[in-house]
N, C-alpha and C positions, 0 to 999 in steps of 0.2 A: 504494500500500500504506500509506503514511505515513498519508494522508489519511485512507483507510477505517478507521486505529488512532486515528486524532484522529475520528473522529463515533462511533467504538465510545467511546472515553469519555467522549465528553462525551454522551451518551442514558447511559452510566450512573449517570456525575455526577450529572445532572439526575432522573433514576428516584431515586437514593438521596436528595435534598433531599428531592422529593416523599413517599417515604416517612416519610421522618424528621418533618418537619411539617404531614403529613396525620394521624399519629398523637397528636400534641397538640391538633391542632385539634376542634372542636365537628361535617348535611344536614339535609332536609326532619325537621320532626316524627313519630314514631311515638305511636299510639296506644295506649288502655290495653285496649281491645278486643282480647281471646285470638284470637278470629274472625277479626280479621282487622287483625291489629298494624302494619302498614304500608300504610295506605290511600294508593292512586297516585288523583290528580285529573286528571291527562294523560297522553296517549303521549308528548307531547312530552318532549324530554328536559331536566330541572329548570335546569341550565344557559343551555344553548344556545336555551332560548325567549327567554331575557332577553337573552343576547347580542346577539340578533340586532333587539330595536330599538335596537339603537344603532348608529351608521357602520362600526363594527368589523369586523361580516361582508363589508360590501363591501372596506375596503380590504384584510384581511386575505386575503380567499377573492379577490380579483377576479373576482367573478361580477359578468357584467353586468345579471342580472335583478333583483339586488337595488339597485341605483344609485334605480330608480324609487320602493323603500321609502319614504315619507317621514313613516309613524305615529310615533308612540310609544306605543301601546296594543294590546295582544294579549287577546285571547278565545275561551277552547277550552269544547266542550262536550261531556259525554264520559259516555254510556251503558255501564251492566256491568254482567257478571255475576258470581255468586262463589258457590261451592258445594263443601261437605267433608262425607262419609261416615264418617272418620275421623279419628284424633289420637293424642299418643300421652300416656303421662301423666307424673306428675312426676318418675319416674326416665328419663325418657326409650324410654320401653318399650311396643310396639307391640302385644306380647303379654305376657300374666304367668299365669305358673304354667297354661300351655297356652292358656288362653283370651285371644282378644282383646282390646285396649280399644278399648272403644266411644267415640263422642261424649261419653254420659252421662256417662262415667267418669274424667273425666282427675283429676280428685280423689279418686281411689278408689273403688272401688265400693260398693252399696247394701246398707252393714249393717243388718239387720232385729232381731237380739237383741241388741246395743247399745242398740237403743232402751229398753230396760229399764234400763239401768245411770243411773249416777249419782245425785245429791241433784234433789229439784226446785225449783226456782228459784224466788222469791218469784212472789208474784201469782199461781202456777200451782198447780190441783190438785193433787195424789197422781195416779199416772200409770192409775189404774185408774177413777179419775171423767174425766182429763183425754180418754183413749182406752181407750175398752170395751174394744175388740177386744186394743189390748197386755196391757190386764190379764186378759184373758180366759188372754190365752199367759202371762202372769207365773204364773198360779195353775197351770194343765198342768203349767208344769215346776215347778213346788215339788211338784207331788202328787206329779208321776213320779220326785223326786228327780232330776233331769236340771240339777239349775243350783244353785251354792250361794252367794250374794251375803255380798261381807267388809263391811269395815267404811266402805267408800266404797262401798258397792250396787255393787258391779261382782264380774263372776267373769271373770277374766281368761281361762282356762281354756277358758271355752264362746264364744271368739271364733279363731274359724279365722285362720289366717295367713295361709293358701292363697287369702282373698277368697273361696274356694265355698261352703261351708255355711254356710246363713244367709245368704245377700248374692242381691243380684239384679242386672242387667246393662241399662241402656240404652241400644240402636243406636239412635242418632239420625240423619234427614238434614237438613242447615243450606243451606237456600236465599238468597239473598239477591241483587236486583236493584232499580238504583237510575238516578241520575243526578249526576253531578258538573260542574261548574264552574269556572273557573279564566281569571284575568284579571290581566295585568299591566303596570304603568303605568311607563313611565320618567321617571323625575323631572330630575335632572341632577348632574353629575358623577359617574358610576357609580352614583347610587342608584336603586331602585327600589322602587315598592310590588307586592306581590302578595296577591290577597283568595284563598281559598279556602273551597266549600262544597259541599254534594250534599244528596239526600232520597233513602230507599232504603226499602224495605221485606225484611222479614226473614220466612221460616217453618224452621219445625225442628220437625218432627215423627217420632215411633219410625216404623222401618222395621219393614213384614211379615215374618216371619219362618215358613218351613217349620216345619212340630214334626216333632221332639219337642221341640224345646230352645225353644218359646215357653212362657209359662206367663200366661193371660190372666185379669185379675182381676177381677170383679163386687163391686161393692157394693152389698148389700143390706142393712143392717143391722137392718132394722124384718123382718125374714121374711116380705116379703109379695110376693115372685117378681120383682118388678116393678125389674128394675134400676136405679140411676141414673150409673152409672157404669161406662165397658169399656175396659178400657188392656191394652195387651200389653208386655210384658218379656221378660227371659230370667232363668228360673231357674235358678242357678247349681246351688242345689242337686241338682239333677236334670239337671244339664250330662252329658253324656257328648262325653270328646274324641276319641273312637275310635281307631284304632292308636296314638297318641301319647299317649294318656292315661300320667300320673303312677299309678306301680304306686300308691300310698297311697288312691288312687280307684278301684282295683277289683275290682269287685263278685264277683268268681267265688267260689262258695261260696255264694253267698246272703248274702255281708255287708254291713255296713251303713257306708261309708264314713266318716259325718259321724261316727255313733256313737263309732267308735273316733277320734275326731281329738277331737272337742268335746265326749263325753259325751252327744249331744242325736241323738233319731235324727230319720233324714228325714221320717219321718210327721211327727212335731210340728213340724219346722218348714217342711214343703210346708202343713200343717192349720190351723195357728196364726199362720205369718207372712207364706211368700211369697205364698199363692191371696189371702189378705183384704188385699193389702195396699194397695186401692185403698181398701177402708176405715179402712185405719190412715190413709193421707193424705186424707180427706176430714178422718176427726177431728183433726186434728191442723192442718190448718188448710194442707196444702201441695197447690196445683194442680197435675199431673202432666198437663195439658190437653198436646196440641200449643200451641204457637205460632203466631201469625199480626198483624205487625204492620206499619205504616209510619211513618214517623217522620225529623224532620230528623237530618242527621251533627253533624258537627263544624263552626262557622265559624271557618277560620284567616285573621288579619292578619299577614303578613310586611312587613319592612323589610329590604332587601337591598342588600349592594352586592359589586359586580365589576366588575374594571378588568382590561385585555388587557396584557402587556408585550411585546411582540413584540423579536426577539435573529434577526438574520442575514437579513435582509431580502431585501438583495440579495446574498448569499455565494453563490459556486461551490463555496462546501468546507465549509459548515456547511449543517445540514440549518433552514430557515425555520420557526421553532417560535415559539407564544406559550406564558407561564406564568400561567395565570390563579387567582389568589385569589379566594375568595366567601364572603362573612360576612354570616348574614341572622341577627334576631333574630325572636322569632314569638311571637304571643299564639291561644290556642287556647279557646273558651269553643262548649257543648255545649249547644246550645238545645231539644233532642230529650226524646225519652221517657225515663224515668229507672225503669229496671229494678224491678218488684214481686219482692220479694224473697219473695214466698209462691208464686212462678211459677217453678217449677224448670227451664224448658227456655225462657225467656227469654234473650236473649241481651242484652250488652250492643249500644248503637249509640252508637258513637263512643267519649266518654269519662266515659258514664254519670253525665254532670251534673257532674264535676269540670273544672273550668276549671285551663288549660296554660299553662305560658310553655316557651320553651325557648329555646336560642343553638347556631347551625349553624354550619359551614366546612367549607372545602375547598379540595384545591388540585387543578390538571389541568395536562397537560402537551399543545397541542393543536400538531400537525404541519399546515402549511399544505396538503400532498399527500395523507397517511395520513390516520391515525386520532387519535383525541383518547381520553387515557390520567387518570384521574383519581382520587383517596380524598376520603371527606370522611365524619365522622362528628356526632352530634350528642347532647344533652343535654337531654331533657323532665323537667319539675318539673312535680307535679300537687299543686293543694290539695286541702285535704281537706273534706270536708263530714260534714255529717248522714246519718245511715242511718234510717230507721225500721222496727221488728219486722224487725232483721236476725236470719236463724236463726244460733246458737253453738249447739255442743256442750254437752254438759253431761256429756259421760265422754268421755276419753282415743282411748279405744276406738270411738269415733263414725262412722263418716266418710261425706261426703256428703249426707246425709238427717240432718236434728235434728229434735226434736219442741219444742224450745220459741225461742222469741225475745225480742228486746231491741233497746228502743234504743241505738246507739253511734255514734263518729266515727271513720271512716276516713281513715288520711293515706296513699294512695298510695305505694309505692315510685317511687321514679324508674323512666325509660329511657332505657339505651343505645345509642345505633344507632350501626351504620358501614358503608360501604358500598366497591367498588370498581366501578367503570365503565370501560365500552370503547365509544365511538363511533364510527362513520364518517358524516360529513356528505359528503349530497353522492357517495356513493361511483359513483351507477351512477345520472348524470343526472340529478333533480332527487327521489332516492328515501335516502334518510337510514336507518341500524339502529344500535339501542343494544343492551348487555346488559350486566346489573347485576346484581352481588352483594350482599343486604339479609341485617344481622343484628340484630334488636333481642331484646335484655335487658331485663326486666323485675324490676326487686329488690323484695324483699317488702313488702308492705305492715302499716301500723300498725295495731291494732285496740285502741280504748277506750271501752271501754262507759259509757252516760252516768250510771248507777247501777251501782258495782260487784257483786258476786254472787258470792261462791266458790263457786257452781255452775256458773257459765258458765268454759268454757276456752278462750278468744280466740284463747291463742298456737295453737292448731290449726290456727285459719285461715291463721293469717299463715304458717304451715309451711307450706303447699298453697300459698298467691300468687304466689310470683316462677313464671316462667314465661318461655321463650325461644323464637325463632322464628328460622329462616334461609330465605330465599326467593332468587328469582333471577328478575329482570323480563328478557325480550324485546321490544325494539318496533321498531316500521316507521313512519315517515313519509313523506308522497310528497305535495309543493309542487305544485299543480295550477295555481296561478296564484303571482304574487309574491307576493300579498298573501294568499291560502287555502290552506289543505292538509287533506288527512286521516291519521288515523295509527290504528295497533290492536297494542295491548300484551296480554302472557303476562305473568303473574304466576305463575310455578311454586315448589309448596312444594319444601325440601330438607330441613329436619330440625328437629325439633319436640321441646320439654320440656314439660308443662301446657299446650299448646297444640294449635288447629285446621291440619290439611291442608288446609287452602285453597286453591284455584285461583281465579286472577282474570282474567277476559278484558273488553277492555276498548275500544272505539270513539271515535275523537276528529276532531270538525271543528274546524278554528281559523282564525281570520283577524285579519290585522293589521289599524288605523285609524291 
């Protein structure tokens, strides 16, 4: 009984160190990519890959398969997939005001009469030579008396709350399939190098939608039948939620929803904004295309070190445990395509040209018998670079869709990641399972434009930036020979702010030298 109250405290002694300075400490790097915020390069588990070129697994584990190890150098190579239908947006909200958020939308949904508001920005038209078609709906509603602009061009009034009237909705699906890499060197005295890289390619394209709730746009502008352009959206305005509909939206009597909210009825802005609105984004200089690219990821250089301490060896009455520390620093630089900022369903890959450092740790509490128990959190710094013809706002009221651009410099908000883990090596024969709790935070980012404008409203965006993701890996390894194994990791989402529902499924051959 004694005994059994002497390992009850010392596993909680040792639980509560690990807490206490797993929480000051700095893991793997996070991404700046919403898509997909914590890119994994292996099944194997970020640790115990490295561990294990050094003597430590054998005399720790006494396994006699590993005695013959005699590498120092490890290489996984590791095929995935990754795909999200959904997200949710920046209040963390899956649904808003009945309607869903789509992919499109994690920044709010597609205001169409905003696009009238504000001053126009140097170098730019008047908004009726810049885009026919908006001034075509500028002039409607001054005839119909339906809009009355102050003294900043804005009618605050004719901008719905609700994101319905006037606004449009895009379901998107984000495909992405790639290949990644991963190789790590033992150097000496607990240090190690680790390279990390992949090439992936990305499609995200709108999903078909049943009607009535699709609203498909043609651009014709010249009147001569002959389209040049066919996109599909959802028009918000002519959304029906059915039974759950918001009393404020319906129609019984013959009324006219928007009318009574905005002043503005739905003809003018079914006539005027959402059907043409493939033409408002041709003039205006924004691609609404599907997506379809490939492109290198991210190349990470790590420098790592972890050392074993091993406490009760040989004890009948203490349980054989090692405390293992891990302090890697990391350089991150983005060699890939660097997002057209006139391509609205472009996604980022990787960290969209901004080059990374960051500083990791961790600590684990690893049972020679059981399981291996661990925290480790980490800290990314992104510089900041050049944008060119990034679209801003140019009214309050804006969101999503702008009609004019600028050049400016972006500095990145940081990320925070932290993780907790639970491994069994070894548990059942030469077959290894992880599973991992991933949270990365993303703080908002800087926007300064390289010629200022008090037309342009920057802080909008950086209102919209920060963004946060919680996931949960699963994986399996199974050591086929000493030296090769294979492994396949789950990347399951949990909970999303301005961020992708991501699933990540993932294949990994590895072998020591």
């Amino acid at each position: 009984m004694i005994t059994q109250f002497k390992n009850a405290a010392y596993l909680v002694s040792v639980g509560a160190i690990l807490v206490m300075l797993s929480s000051s400490l700095n893991a793997d790097l996070s991404s700046l990519a919403k898509n997909d915020p914590y890119p994994t390069f292996t099944a194997l588990d970020p640790l115990i890959d490295r561990l294990l070129l050094s003597p430590f697994a054998v005399r720790f584990r006494h396994e006699h398969q590993y005695r013959s190890r005699k590498g120092n150098f490890m290489f996984s190579v590791s095929p995935f997939g990754q795909n999200a239908v959904v997200g949710k947006n920046v209040k963390s909200e899956k649904i808003y005001r009945r309607v869903p958020i789509e992919l499109g939308d994690l920044t709010g949904r597609w205001g169409l009469v905003p696009l009238l508001f504000g001053d126009t920005p140097a170098c730019f038209p008047d908004i009726e030579i810049y885009s026919p078609t908006l001034g075509e709906a500028l002039g409607k509603l001054m005839q119909a008396g339906e809009i009355a602009l102050n003294t900043n061009n804005e009618d605050p009034a004719a901008v719905d709350p609700n994101q319905r009237c006037g606004y449009l909705s895009f379901p998107l699906k984000y495909r992405k399939r790639g290949l990644r890499a991963s190789c790590s060197i033992d150097l000496c005295a607990g240090f190690g190098l680790n390279i990390e890289g992949g090439v992936a390619s990305i499609t995200q394209y709108t999903r078909d939608l049943p009607d009535p709730f699709c609203g498909r746009g043609v651009c014709d502008p010249m009147g001569t039948g002959s389209p040049v352009l066919d996109y599909q959206w959802i028009d918000l305005t002519q959304y029906d939620a059915g039974p759950n509909e918001l009393p404020e939206f319906s129609t019984v009597g013959g009324r006219d929803p928007c009318f009574d909210i905005i002043g503005i009825t739905s003809t003018i802005l079914v006539d005027f904004f959402s059907r043409p609105f493939a033409c408002i984004a041709k003039e205006i200089g924004l691609n609404i295309d599907s997506y379809c690219g490939i492109s290198s990821e991210e190349l990470r250089f790590n420098l790592y070190w972890t050392h074993p301490y091993e406490y009760y060896r040989d004890s009948y009455e203490w349980a054989h445990v090692a405390i293992i520390p891990y302090f890697m620093g990391s350089v991150s630089i983005s060699p890939g395509k660097i997002k057209n900022e006139h391509k609205a369903f472009e996604p980022y890959f990787a960290n969209n040209g901004h080059t990374a450092i960051g500083g990791s740790a961790g600590l684990y509490l690893d049972f020679a018998d059981t399981l291996q128990v661990g925290a480790e959190c980490s800290y990314t710094h992104f510089f900041g670079r050049h944008y060119t013809d990034l679209r801003v706002p140019n009214s309050k009221y804006q969101t999503t869709v702008f009609p004019y651009f600028t050049n400016a410099h972006i500095k990145p908000g940081g990320n925070i990641f932290f993780a907790l883990r639970v491994l069994a090596y070894h548990f059942c024969d030469a077959l290894s399972i992880y599973v991992q709790y991933n949270m990365v935070d993303h703080k908002a980012d800087t926007i300064c434009l390289n010629h200022p404008d008090p037309a342009y409203y920057p802080n909008q965006l950086e209102r919209v930036s920060a963004w946060t993701n919680k996931s949960f890996n699963a994986a399996a390894v199974y050591d086929i020979l000493p030296n090769f194994g294979v492994g396949f990791l789950w990347q399951a989402p949990v909970r999303q702010r301005n961020s992708y529902k991501s699933t990540t499924l993932m294949f990994t051959a590895y072998a020591f030298f």
